[in-house]
C-alpha positions as CSV (number, residue, x, y, z in Angstrom):
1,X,0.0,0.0,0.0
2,X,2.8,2.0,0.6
3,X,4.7,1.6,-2.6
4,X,0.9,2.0,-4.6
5,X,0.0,5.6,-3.3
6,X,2.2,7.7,-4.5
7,X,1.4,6.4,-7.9
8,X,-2.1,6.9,-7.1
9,X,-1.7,10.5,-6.2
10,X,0.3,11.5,-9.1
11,X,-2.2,9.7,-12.0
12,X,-4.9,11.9,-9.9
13,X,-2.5,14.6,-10.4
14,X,-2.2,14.6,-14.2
15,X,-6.0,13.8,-14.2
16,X,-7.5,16.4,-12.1
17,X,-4.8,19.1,-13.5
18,X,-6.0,21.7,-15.8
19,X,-4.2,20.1,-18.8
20,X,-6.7,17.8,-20.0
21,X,-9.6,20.5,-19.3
22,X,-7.6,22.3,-21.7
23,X,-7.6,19.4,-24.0
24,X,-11.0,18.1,-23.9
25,X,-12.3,21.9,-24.5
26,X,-9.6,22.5,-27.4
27,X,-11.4,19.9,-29.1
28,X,-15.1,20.7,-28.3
29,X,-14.2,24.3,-29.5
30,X,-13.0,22.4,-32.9
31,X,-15.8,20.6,-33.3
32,X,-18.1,24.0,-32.5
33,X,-16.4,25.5,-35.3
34,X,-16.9,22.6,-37.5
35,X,-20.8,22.5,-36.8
36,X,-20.7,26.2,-37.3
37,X,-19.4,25.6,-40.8
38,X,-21.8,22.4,-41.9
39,X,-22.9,22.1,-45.0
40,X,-25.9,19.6,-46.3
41,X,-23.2,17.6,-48.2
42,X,-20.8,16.6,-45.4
43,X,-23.2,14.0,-44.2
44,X,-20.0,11.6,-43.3
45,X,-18.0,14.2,-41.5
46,X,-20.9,15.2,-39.3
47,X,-20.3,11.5,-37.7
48,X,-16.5,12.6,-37.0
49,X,-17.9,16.0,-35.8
50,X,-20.3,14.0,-33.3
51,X,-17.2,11.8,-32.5
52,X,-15.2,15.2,-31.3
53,X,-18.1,16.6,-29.5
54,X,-18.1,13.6,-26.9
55,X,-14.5,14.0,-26.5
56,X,-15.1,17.7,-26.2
57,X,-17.7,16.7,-23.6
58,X,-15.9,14.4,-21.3
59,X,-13.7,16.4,-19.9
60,X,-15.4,19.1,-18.6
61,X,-18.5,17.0,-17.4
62,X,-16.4,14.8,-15.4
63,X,-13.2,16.9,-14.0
64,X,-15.2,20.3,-13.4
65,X,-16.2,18.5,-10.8
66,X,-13.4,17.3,-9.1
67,X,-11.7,20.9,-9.5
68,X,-14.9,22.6,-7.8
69,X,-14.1,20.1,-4.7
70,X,-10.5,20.3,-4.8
71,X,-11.2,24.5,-4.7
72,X,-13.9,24.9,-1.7
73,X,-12.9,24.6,2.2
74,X,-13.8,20.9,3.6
75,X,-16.4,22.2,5.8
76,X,-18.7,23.1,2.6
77,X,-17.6,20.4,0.4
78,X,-20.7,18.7,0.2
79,X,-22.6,21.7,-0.4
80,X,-19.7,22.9,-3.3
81,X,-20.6,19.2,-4.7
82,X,-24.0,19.5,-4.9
83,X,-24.0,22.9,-6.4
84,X,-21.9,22.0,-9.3
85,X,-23.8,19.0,-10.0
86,X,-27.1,21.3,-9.9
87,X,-25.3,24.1,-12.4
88,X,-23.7,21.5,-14.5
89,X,-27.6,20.1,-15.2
90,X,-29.3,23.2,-15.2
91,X,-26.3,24.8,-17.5
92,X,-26.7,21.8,-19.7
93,X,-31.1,22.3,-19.6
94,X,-30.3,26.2,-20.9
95,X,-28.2,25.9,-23.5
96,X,-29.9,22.4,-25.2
97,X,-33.4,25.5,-25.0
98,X,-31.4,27.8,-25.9
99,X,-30.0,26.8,-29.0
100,X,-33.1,24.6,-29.9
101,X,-34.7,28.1,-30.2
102,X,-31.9,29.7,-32.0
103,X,-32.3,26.8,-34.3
104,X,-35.8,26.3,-34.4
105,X,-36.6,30.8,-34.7
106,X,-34.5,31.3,-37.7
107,X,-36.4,27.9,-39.7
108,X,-39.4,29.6,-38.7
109,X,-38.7,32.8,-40.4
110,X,-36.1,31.5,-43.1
111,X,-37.3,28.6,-44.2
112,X,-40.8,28.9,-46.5
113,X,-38.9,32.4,-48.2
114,X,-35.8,29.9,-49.0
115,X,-37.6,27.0,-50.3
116,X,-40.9,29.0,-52.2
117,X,-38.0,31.2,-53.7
118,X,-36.2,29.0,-55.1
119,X,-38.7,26.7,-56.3
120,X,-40.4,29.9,-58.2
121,X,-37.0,30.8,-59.6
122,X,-36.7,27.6,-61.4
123,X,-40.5,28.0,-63.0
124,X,-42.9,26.9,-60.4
125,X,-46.3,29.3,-60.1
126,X,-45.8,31.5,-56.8
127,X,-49.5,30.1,-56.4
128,X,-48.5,26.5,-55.7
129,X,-46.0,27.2,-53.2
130,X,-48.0,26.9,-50.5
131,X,-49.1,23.3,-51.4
132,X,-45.0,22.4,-52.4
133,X,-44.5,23.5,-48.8
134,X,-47.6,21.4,-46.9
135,X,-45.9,18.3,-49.0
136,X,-42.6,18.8,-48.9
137,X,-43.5,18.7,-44.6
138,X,-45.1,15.8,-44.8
139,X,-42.3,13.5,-47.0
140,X,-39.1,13.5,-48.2
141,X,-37.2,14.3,-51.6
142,X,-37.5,10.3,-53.0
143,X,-41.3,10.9,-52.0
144,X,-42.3,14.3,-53.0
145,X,-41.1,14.7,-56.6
146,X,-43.9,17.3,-57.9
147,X,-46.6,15.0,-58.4
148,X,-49.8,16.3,-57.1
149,X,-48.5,20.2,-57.4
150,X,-49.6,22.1,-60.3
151,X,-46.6,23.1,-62.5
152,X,-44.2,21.3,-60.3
153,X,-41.8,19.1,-62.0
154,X,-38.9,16.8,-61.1
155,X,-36.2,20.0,-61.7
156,X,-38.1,21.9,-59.5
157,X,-38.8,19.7,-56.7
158,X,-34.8,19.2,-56.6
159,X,-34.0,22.7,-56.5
160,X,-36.7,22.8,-53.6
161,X,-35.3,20.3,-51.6
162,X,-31.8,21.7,-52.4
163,X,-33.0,25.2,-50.9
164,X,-34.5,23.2,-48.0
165,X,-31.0,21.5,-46.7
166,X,-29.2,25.0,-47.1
167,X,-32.4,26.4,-44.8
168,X,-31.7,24.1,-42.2
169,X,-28.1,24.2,-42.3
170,X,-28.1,27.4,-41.9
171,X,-30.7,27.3,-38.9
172,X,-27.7,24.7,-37.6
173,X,-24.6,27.3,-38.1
174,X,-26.2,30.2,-36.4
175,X,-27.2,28.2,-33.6
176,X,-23.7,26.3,-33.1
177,X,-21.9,29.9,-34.0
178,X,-24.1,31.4,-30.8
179,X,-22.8,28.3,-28.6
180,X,-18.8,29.5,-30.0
181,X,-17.8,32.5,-27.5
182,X,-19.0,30.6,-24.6
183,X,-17.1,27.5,-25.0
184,X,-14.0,29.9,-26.5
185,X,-14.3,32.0,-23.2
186,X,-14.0,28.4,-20.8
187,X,-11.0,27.7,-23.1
188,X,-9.4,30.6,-22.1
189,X,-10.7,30.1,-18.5
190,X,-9.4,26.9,-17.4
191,X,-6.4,27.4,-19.3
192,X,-5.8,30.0,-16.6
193,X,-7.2,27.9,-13.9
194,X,-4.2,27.0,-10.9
195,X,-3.0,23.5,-10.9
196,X,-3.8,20.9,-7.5
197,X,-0.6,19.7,-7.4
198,X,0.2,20.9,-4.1
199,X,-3.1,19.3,-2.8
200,X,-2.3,16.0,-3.8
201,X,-0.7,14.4,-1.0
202,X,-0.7,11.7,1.2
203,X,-1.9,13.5,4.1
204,X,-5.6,12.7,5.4
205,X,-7.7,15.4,6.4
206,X,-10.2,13.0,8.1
207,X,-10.6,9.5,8.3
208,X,-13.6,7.0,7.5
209,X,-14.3,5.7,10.9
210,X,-13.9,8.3,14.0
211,X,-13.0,6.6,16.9
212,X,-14.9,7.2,20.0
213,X,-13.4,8.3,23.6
214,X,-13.7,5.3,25.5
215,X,-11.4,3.6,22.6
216,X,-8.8,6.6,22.7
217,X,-8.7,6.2,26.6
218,X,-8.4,2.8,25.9
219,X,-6.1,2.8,23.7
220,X,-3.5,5.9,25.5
221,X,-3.9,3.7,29.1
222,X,-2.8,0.5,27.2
């Protein structure tokens, strides 16, 4: 046991130390930048972009933590615990709303202009737009090729659906490029953030069992 702590306190030093915070949020700022930039044709590296994100994730969500416990006084540790449990939840309730709305305000207002514009640019009567639309929401492009829409034809349905991936990845960028200055800014934050090395050691500031009186009378008569 003695030869194995040491060991133990230095992995829990290069695990609880701000360099792999640093890391992990290096590469969730990469892959924010990379969502911010999707385009309907990079339906492959989208999967790699997912990939990065949980990378991006798992250091944050599970060494914040430790670095919140490492930071407050032992008489409100349980208390420091708890809150960063609550804000780590609540944080992660906010911003999913947040950016759902971002997402979900701009396809709102963006998304029938797009598509009826483009399908009336390449010929389609401004009258049967709203009927493309009511469609087009209730299948997909090997579905909904025109049939059933008065002057619709197969060129126009594809410069619809076109319009209709550029809509929603657009709706995607602006609501990934409002998540970018928040995770550049806890970059730059636990980059600055003091290391724990010099709490790391083997000294115990209280122990699992507490002995009672009668056992340390016992014990200092023996």
């Amino acid at each position: 046991m003695q030869i194995r702590v040491p060991h133990a306190i230095r992995f829990a030093n290069s695990c609880v130390s701000e360099t792999p915070l640093v890391v992990t949020y290096v590469i969730f700022l990469i892959a924010t930048i990379c969502y911010a930039c999707i385009r309907p044709d990079w339906s492959t590296p989208q999967i790699v972009f997912t990939v990065l994100t949980g990378i991006g994730c798992s250091g944050p969500l599970t060494l914040l933590v430790a670095c919140v416990q490492f930071a407050a006084p032992h008489a409100y540790l349980s208390t420091a615990t708890g809150l960063a449990f609550s804000a780590r939840a609540i944080g992660g309730a906010f911003g999913s709303a947040v950016i759902s709305a971002i997402i979900n305000g701009r396809l709102a207002s963006h998304y029938a202009p797009d598509v009826g514009g483009a399908a009336t640019a390449a010929g389609l009567p401004a009258s049967s737009v709203p009927a493309m639309l009511k469609a087009m929401k209730a299948g997909t492009a090997t579905t909904v090729r025109g049939q059933g829409i008065p002057g619709a034809n197969a060129e126009i349905m594809r410069e619809a659906w076109q319009a209709s991936y550029w809509s929603f990845a657009k709706a995607y960028r602006l609501g990934w490029w409002s998540v970018l200055p928040f995770v550049a800014l806890a970059t730059v934050s636990v980059a600055c953030m003091s290391g724990v090395k010099d709490l790391m050691t083997e000294k115990v500031e209280a122990t699992v069992e507490r002995e009672s009186d009668q056992e340390v009378l016992g014990k200092s008569v023996a």
